[in-house]
N, C-alpha and C positions, 0 to 999 in steps of 0.2 A: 621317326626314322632318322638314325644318328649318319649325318656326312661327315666323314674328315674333313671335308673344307669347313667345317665350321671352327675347329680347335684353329685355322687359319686365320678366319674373322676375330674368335675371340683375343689373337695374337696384334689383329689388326687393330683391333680396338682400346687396346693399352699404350700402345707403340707411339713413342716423342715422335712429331714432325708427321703424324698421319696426315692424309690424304682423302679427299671424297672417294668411295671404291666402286667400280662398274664389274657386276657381275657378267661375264660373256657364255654364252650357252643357245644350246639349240631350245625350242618351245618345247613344255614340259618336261626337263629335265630336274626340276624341282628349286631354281629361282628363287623364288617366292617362300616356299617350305622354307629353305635355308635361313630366310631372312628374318623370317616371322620365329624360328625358332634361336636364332642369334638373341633378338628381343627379350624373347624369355627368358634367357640365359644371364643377359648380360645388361639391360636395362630395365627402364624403370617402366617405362612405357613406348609404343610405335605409332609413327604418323603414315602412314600407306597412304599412296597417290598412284591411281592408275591412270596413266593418259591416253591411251587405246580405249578406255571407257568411259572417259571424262575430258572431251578435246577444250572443254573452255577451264582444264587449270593452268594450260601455259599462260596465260594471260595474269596469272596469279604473280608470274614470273618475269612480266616484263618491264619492271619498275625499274628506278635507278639502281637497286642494292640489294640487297639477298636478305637483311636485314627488315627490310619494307616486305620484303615475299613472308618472312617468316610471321611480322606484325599481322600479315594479312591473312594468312593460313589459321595461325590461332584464332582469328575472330572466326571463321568459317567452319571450324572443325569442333573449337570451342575446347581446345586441350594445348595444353600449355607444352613450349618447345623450347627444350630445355636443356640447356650446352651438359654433357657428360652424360644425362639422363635418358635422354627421349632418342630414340631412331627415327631420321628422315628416310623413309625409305622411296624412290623414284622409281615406280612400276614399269613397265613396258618403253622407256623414254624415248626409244625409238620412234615413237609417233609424237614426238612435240621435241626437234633438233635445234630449236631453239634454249630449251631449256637444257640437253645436255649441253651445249656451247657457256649454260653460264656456269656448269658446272664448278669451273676456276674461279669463280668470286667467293663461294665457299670457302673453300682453301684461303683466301687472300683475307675475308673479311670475316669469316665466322670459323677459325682453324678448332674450336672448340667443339664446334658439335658434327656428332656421327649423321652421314650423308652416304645411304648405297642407295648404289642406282642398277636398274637390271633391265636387258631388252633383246628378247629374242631372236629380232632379223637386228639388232643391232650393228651386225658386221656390213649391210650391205647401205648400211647408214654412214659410216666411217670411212668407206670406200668413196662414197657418190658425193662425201659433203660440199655442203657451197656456204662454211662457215667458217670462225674460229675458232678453229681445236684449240681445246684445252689443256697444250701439250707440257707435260712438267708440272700440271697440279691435278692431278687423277693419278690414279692404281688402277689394276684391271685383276682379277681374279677369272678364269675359265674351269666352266663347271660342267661336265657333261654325264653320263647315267651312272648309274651306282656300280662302283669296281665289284667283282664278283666275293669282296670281304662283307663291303658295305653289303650284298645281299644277303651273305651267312647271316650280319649281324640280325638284319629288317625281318628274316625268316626265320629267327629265336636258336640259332645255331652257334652262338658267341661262343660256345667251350671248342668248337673246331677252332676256328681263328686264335683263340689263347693257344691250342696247340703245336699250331701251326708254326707259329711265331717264336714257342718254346723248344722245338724242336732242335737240335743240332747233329752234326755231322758225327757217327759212329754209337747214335744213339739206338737204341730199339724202334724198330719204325711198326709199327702194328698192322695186320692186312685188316681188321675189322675198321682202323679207321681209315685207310687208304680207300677203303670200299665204302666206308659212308662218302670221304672228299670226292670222288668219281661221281657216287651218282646225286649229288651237292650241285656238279658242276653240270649234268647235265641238265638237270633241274632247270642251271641258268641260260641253258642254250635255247631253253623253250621259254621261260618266263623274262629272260633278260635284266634288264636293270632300270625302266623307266619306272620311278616310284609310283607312281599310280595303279601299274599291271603290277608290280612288286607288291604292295600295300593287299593290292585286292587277294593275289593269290595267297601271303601269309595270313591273312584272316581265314579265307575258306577251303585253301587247298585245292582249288576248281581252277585247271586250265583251260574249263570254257570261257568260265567269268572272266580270266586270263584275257585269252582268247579277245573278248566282246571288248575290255581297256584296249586292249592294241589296235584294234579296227579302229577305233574311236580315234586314236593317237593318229593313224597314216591318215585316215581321212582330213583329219586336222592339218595335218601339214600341205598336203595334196589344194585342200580351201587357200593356203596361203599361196599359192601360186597366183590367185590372180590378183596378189598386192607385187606381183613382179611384171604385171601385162605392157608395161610401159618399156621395158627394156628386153623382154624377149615371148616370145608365143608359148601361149599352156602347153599346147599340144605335145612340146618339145620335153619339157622338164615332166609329164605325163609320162612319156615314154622312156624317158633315164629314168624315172622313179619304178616301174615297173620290170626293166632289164638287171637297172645292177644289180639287185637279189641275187640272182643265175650270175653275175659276173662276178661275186669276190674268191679273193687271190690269183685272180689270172691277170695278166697284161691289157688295160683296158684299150677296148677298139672300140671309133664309134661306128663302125660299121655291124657290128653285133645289135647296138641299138636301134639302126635306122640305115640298111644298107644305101636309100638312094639319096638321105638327109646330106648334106654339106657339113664336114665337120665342124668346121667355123661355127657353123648355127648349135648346132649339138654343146660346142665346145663351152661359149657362152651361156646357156642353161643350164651346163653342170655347172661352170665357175658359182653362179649365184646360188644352186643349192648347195657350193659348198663353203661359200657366204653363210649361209644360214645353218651351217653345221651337221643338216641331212646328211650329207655324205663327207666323207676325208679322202682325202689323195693322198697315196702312198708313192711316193716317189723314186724311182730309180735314182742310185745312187752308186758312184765308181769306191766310193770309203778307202779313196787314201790318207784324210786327213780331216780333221775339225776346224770351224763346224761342220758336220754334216751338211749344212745345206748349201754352201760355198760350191759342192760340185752335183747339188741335185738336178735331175735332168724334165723340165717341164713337159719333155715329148712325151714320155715312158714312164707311167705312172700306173696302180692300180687303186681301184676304188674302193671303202669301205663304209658301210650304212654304219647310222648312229649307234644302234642297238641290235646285238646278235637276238631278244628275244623280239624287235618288228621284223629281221629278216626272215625270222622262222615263219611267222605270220605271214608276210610278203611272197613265202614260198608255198603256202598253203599245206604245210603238216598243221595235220588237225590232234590232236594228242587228247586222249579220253582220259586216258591213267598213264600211270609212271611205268606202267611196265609194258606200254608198246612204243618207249622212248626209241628203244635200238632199232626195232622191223622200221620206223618212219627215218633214221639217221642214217641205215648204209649207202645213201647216195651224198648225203648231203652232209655228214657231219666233218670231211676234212676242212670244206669250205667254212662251215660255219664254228669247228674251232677254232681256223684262225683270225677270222671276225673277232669271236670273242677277246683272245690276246691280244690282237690291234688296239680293241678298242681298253684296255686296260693299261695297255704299253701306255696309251696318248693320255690317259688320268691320272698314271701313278704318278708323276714325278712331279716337278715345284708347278703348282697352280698360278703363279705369278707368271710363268712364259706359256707361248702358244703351242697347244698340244700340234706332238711331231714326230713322225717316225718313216723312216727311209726302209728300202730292200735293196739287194744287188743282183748282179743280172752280167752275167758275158754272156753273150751269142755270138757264134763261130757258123759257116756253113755244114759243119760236122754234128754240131752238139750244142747243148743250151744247157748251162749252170745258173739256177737261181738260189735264192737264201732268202726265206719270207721276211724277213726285217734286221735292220742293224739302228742302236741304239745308241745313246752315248753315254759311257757307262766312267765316269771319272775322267780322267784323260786319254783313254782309251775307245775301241771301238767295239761293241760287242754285237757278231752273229748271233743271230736266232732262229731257228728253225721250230718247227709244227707241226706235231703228228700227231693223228687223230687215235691212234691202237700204242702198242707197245715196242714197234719195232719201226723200223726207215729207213733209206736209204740214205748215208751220210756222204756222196760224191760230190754234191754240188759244197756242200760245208768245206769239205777236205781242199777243195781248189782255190776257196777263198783262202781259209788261212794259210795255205801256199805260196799264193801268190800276197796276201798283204803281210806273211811272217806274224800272222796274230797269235800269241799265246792262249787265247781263253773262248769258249765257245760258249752257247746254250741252249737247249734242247729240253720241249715241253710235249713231253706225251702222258700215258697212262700211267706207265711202269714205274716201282718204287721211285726212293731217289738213287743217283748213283753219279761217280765220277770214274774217266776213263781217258787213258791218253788215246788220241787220234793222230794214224800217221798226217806227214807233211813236211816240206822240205824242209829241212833244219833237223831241227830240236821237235818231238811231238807236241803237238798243244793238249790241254786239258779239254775232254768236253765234261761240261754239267750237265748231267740232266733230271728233270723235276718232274712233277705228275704237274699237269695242268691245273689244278687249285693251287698250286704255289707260285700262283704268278704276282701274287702281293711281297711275297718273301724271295724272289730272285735276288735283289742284292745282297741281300746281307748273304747268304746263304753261295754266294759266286765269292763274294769276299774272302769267306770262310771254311772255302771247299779245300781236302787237305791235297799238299804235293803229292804226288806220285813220281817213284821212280822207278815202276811194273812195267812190264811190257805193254805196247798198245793195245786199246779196246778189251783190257782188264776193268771189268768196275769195279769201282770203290764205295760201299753204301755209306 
């Protein structure tokens, strides 16, 4: 199963002045796959250390020098570890903090040989530590489920993605493939992106087996709660794990969760699962200025699970075949496309910063303007909106770029592509808009959308 982050690694892995690399990611998002498939790519041979399954190798590692670790690993493993050649690779490290601490001796005393290290609650490691960080001799790479390309690619669909990618603005757009990309992408609404449910359903095509991986996956996460019992009660992070399903794109309350819960307590439970990458906070945001997170507002946030195909699971559509997709989506598909684009928004761009994405939001005693996400698109700010059909309401879009004088919009539904000026105070702005599988290709394609000087809400294919 081909990741893009891995054309990253093999970039990493050539590059003067490298660095030991810490892979950051929620459990099972493919870690591991990534690593092991880097290896084959790119060396000669791997040393895999899992410490979650082996607590006495930190011990391996508490020698004078990294040097002595490595003398000591080859007698034990009995395979030789070898600067350019061999992968160190440091499994779940998160359970021996000792040994990411020595992380930086690597770097300082063996800069020759390739060192990743990967750890699933790793964040909540990072947060809590009672050591020395190893700050200024690590890289960190963040890996979360497969963007819905990566699934075309996993599900033997690569001549859409070349498509896709080839396309340009005033070209022929074809309804036969627009109509394969559509039900491509519902596909991924039900199967998602955890490689595992991925893997299984492009072998057999069974969204039971589907199905049976993703139980597997929530329960798996749900069991890790009680490696968090020290700093807050199961019960609590049970019942956020169970509620936000029903809560995404709306303004989260914790009162929806747990009417007579204390937010405080509530609040701390969510923070750690979103420590551990189960869920993301989408932040309100005022977007007069970059960074975006300079005026994000901690109060006012909404939540989004890892993977739009465990939500579907977590909501309990049962999908036999592909064609009782729509009768199980008409309540639920606005929310869960825009799960999906969240969770693509926080993958696409540089793996080297912390996936991140903001919304905007005025509330007046009159009326409530929102914009599901704003981006940061060059030095500018870009709207985004998400609609589940072909058609929407553009009032809340129109107010923002009214009120911030924004040139450029984007808008991801069904319908071909098109460009179209939107009134607004000023000057109209452009809006873009794409079918929802082209959310791999928004920029280039917002870069390269042509001017207009048509009247408003004329499109432009």
């Amino acid at each position: 199963m081909k990741r893009k982050a891995l054309d990253e690694l093999l970039k990493w892995k050539t590059r003067s002045g490298r660095k030991p690399l810490v892979l950051r990611g929620a459990r099972q998002v493919g870690k591991s796959h990534l690593a092991r498939a880097l290896a084959e790519e790119a060396f000669e041979g791997i040393l895999e250390l899992n410490f979650e399954r082996d607590a006495s190798l930190a011990g391996l590692f508490s020698g004078a020098s990294v040097k002595e670790t490595v003398r000591l690993l080859e007698a034990r493993y009995g395979v030789p570890v070898v600067e350019g050649k061999t992968l160190l690779f440091l499994d779940e490290i998160q359970a021996a903090p000792e040994v990411f601490a020595k992380l930086r001796y690597f770097h300082e005393e063996l800069p020759g040989l390739h060192v990743l290290a990967a750890g699933s609650l790793l964040d909540l490691l990072l947060e809590d530590h009672a050591f020395s960080m190893p700050v200024g001799r690590i890289e960190y790479l963040h890996l979360g489920p497969l963007v819905f390309e990566e699934f075309l690619e996993a599900t033997g669909r690569a001549g859409l993605i070349s498509w896709m990618a080839g396309w340009r603005w005033g070209e022929n757009y074809p309804v036969a493939l627009h109509e394969d990309l559509i039900a491509a992408f519902r596909q991924y609404l039900v199967v998602g992106g955890m490689p595992e449910a991925v893997a299984v359903f492009a072998e057999t095509g069974s969204y039971r087996d589907c199905a049976r991986v993703q139980e597997s996956i929530l329960a798996t996460y749900q069991d890790d709660f009680q490696k968090y019992a020290r700093r807050v009660q199961k019960p609590r992070m049970d019942r956020l794990f169970a509620r936000v399903p029903a809560m995404l794109g709306r303004k989260f309350k914790f009162s929806e969760v747990d009417p007579v819960e204390r937010s405080k307590n509530l609040g701390e439970a969510l923070h750690l699962l979103c420590l551990a990458r189960v869920f993301h906070k989408v932040r309100r945001c005022h977007g007069n200025g970059l960074p975006l997170g300079a005026e994000a507002d901690d109060r006012n946030f909404k939540v989004f699970f890892l993977d739009v195909g465990l939500v579907s699971r977590a909501l309990g559509l049962k999908i036999d075949t592909f064609e009782k997709l729509d009768e199980h989506f008409l309540v639920n598909r606005g929310a869960l496309c825009e799960q999906a684009i969240a969770q693509n928004l926080l993958h696409i761009g540089d793996p080297w910063t912390k996936p991140e994405v903001f919304y905007w939001t005025r509330e007046s005693p009159n009326s409530t303007a929102e914009v599901d996400f704003l981006v940061q698109m060059g030095g500018g700010i870009l709207p985004v909106e998400v609609k589940a059909g072909k058609t929407g309401r553009l009032k809340s879009l129109q107010l923002f770029l009214t009120e911030k004088n924004s040139p450029a919009a984007l808008r991801f539904n069904t319908d071909k592509p098109s460009v179209a000026l939107v009134e607004a105070a000023g000057a109209p702005s452009k809006l873009v808009s794409l079918p929802l599988p082209f959310v791999g290709q928004f920029l280039r394609l917002l870069e390269t959308a042509p001017s207009l000087s048509s009247s408003p809400n004329q499109p432009h294919q």
